[in-house]
VEXDREN-2710 file (C-alpha; in Angstrom, 1 decimal):
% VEXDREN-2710
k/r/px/py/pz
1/UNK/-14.5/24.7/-19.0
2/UNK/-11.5/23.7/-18.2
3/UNK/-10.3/20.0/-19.1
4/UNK/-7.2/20.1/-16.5
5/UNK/-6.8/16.2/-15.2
6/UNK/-7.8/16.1/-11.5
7/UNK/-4.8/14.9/-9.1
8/UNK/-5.3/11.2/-7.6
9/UNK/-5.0/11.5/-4.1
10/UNK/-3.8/8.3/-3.7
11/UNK/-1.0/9.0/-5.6
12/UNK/-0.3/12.3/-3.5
13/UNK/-0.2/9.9/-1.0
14/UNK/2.0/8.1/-2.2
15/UNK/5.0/10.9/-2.6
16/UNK/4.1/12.3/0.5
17/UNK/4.9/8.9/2.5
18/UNK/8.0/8.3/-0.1
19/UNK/9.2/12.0/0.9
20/UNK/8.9/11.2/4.9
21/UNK/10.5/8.2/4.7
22/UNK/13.3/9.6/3.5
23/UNK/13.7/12.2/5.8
24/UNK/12.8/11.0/8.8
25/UNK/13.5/7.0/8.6
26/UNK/16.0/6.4/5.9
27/UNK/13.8/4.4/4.1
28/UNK/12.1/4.4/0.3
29/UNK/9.6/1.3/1.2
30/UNK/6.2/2.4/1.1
31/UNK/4.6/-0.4/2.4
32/UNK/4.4/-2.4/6.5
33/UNK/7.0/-3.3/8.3
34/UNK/7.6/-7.1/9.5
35/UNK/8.1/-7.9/12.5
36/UNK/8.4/-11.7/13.2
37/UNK/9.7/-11.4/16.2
38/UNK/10.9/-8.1/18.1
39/UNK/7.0/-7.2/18.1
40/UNK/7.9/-3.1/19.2
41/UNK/7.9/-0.8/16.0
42/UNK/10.2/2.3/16.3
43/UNK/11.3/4.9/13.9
44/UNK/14.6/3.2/14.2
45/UNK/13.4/-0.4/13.4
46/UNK/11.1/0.6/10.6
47/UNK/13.8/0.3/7.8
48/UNK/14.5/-2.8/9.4
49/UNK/10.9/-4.1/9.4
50/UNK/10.6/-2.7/5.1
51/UNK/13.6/-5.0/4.3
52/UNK/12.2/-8.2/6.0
53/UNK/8.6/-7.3/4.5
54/UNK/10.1/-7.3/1.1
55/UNK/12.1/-10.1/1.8
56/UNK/9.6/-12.2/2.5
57/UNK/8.0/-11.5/-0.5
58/UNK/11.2/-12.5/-2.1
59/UNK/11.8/-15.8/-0.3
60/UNK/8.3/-16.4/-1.6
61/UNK/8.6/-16.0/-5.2
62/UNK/8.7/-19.8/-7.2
63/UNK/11.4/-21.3/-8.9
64/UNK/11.5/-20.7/-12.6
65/UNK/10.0/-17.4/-12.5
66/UNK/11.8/-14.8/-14.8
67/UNK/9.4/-11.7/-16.1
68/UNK/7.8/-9.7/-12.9
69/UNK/5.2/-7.2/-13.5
70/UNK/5.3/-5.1/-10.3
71/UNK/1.5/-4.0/-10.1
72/UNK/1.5/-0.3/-7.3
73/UNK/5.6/-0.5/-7.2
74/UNK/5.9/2.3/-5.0
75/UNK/9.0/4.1/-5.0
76/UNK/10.3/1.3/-7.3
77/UNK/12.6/-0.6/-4.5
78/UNK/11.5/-4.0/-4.4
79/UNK/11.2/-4.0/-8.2
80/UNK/15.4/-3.0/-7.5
81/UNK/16.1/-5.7/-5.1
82/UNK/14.3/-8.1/-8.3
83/UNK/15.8/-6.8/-11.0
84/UNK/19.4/-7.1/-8.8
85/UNK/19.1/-10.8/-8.3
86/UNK/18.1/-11.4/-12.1
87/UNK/14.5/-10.5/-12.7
88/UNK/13.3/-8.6/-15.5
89/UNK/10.4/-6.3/-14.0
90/UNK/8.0/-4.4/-15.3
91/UNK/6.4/-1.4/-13.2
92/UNK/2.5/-0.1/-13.1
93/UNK/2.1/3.0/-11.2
94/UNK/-0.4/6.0/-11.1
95/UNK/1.8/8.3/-9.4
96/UNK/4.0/10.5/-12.0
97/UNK/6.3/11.9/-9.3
98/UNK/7.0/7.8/-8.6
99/UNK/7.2/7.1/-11.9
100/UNK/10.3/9.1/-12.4
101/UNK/12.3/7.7/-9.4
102/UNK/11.9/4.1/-10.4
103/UNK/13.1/5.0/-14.3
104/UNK/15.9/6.6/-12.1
105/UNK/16.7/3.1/-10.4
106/UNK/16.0/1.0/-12.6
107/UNK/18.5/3.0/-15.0
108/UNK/15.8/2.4/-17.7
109/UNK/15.9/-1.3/-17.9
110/UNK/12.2/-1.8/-17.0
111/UNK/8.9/-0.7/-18.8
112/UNK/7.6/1.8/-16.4
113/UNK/3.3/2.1/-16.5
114/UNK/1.8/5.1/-15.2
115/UNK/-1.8/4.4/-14.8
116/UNK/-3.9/2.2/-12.6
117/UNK/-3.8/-1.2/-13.3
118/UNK/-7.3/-1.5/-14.9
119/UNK/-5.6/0.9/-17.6
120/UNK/-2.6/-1.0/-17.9
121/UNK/-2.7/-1.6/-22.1
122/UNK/0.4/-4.2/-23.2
123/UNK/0.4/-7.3/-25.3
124/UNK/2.8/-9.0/-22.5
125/UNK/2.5/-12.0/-20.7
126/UNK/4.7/-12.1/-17.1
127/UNK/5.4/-15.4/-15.3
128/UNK/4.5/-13.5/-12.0
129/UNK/2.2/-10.8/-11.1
130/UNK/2.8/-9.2/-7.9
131/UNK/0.7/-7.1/-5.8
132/UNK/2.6/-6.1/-2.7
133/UNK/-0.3/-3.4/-0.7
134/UNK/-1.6/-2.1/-4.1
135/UNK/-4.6/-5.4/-4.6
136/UNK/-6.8/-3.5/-2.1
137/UNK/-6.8/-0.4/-4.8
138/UNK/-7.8/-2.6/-8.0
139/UNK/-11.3/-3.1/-9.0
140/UNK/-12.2/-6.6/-7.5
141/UNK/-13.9/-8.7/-10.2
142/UNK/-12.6/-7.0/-13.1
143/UNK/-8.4/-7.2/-12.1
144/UNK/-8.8/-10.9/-11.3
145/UNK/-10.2/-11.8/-14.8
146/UNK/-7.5/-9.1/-16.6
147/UNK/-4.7/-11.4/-14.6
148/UNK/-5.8/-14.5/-15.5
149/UNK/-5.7/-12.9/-19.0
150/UNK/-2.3/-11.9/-18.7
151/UNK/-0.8/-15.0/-17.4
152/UNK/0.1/-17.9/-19.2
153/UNK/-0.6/-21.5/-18.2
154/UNK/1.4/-21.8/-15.3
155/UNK/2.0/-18.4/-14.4
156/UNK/1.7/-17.3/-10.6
157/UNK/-0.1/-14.5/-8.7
158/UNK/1.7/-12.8/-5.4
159/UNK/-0.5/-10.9/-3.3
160/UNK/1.1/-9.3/-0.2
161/UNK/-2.2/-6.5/1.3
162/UNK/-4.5/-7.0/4.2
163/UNK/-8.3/-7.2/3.9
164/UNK/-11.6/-6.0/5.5
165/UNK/-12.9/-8.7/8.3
166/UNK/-16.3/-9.7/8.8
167/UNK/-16.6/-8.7/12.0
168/UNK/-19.0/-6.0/13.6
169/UNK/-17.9/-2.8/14.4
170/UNK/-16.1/-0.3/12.2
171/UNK/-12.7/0.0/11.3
172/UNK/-10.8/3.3/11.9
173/UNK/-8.5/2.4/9.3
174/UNK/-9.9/2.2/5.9
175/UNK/-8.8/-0.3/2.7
176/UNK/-8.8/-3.7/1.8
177/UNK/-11.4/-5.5/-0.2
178/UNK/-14.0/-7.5/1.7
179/UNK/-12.4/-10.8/2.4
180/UNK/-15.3/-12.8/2.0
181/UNK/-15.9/-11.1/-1.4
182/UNK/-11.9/-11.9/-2.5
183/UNK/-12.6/-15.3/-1.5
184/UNK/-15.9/-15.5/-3.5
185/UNK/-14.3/-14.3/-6.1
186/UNK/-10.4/-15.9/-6.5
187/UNK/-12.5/-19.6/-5.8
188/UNK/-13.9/-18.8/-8.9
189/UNK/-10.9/-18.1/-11.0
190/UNK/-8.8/-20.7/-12.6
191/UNK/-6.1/-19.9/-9.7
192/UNK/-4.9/-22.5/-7.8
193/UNK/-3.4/-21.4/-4.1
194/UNK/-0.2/-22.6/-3.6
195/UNK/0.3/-20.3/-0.1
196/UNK/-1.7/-18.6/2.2
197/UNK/0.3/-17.1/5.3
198/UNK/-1.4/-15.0/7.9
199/UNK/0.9/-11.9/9.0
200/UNK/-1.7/-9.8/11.0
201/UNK/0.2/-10.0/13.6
202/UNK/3.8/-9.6/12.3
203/UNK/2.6/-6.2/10.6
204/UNK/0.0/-5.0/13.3
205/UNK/3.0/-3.0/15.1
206/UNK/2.8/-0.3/12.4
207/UNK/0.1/0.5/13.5
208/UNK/1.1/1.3/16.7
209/UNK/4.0/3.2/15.3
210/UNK/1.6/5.1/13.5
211/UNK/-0.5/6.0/16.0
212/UNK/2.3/7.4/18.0
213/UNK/3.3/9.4/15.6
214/UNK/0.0/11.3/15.5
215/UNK/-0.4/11.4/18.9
216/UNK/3.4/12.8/19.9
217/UNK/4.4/14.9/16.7
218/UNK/1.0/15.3/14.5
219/UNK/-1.6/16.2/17.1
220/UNK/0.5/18.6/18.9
221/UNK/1.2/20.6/15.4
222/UNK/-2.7/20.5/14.9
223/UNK/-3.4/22.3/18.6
224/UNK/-0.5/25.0/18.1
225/UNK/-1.4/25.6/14.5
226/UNK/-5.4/25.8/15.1
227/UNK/-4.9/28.3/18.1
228/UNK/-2.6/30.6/16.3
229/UNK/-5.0/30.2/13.9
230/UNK/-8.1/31.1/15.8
231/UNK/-6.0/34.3/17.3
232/UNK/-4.8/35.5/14.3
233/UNK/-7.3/34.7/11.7
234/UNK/-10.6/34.3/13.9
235/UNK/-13.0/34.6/10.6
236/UNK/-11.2/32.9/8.3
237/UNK/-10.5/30.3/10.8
238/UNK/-14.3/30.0/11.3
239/UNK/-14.8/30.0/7.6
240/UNK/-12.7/27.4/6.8
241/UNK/-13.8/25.5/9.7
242/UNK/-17.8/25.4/8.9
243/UNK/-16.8/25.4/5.0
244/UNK/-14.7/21.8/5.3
245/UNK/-16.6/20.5/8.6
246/UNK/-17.4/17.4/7.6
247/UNK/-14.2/16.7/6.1
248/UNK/-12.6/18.0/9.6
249/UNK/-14.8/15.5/11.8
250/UNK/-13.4/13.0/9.6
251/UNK/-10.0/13.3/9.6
252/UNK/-10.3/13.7/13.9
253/UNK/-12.3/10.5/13.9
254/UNK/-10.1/8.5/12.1
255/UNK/-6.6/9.9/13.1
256/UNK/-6.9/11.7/16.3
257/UNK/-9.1/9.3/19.0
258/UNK/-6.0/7.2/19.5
259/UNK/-7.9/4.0/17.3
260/UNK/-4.8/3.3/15.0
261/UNK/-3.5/0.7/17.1
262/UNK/-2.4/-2.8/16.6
263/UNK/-5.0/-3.9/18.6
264/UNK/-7.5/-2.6/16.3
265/UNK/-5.9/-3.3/12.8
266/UNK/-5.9/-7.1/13.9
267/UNK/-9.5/-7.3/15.3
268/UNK/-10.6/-6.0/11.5
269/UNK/-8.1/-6.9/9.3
270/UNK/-7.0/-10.2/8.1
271/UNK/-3.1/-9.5/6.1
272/UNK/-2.5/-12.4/4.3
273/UNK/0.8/-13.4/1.9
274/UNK/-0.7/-15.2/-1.1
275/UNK/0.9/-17.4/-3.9
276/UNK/-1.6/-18.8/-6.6
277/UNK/-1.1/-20.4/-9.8
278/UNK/-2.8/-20.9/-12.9
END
């Protein structure tokens, strides 16, 4: 039998997204845009929108903070734009690929994790642990009690992710804990909250951006590529297509009925900017 280590597909996710952001909008953020004010998300404005999300986070950071541990860091930038204004950051990250582009620019200077956070193993305390749209892939319960841990007295949490509403209907975009449950839950903890900031609405446009791109560039590639398909390949093409149906009907629900809109992200998600301390 073999023992080969299966591939995390979020972390395939994660290099894809890194990969088309470089091509196709100059950009190595892997997280939202921000738009405070010009509320229309383009391909042109997305860079733009990264820099303010991460720059919020930034403006957001306390005084007297000096050791970050950057918890889902992504292609590694913000933990560059924090260790370029004088912060020593540390990096958790499951992807391998990512891993080796944020050694790359950080030139080394930072302890780079790879695992998920629930594996992270280290004897270090950190005077901040952030969480910029990598909290809603922890285990609830059990990564609030490992941060308390790792904090000392005083120490601050910085979670930047959206959450699930309690609303009824269903989502077409999946993620994000439960809010009620986080709320449950962080009440509980010996966490003070310092800031709460709802940006729904300053980060629904990428939604819209995203739906777009299925719609114009995505969904057309799907129709050519299934009909050459079906005239070149007829059985396979059936095979394949009663083999992975259910995984199929998926991916058309949730991608190609035009429901990845703005509209929709802010009727079930709640995206919050959180400081806490403890």
């Amino acid at each position: 039998m073999s023992n080969k280590k299966k591939i995390n597909s979020k972390a395939v996710g994660l290099d894809i997204g890194l990969l088309i952001g470089r091509f196709f909008m100059e950009t190595e953020d892997l997280h939202y845009g921000y738009w405070p004010d010009d509320k229309t998300a383009t391909a042109q404005n997305f860079a733009e929108a990264q820099y303010r999300h991460s720059q919020l986070i930034i403006d957001h950071i306390p005084g007297g903070v000096n050791r970050i541990l950057d918890v889902g860091s992504g292609s590694g930038n913000l933990a560059k734009k924090l260790q370029g204004i004088g912060y020593e950051v540390d990096c958790v990250i499951p992807s391998e690929f990512l891993a080796e582009n944020v050694q790359k620019k950080l030139d080394g200077r930072s302890a780079v994790h790879v695992c998920d956070f629930e594996d992270l193993d280290t004897d270090k305390t950190y005077d901040l642990i952030l969480f910029s749209e990598s909290f809603q892939y922890v285990k609830l319960g059990f990564s609030i009690d490992k941060i308390v841990d790792m904090l000392p007295e005083g120490g601050h949490l910085l979670i930047c992710d959206f959450f699930k509403k309690d609303v009824p209907g269903k989502s077409p975009l999946g993620g994000g804990h439960k809010w009620t449950a986080f709320e449950n839950k962080i009440v509980s903890a010996p966490l003070a909250r310092i800031t709460d900031i709802d940006i729904t609405e300053e980060t629904a446009p990428t939604n819209d951006l995203l739906d777009k791109f299925v719609t114009q560039v995505l969904e057309p590639i799907k129709n050519m590529s299934g009909q050459y398909l079906d005239s070149n390949y007829p059985r396979l093409t059936s095979f394949m297509k009663w083999k992975y149906e259910k995984r199929i009907n998926k991916i058309n629900r949730v991608y190609f009925t035009g429901q990845l809109t703005g509209e929709n992200f802010m009727k079930y998600k709640t995206y919050r900017l959180m400081l806490f301390q403890k």
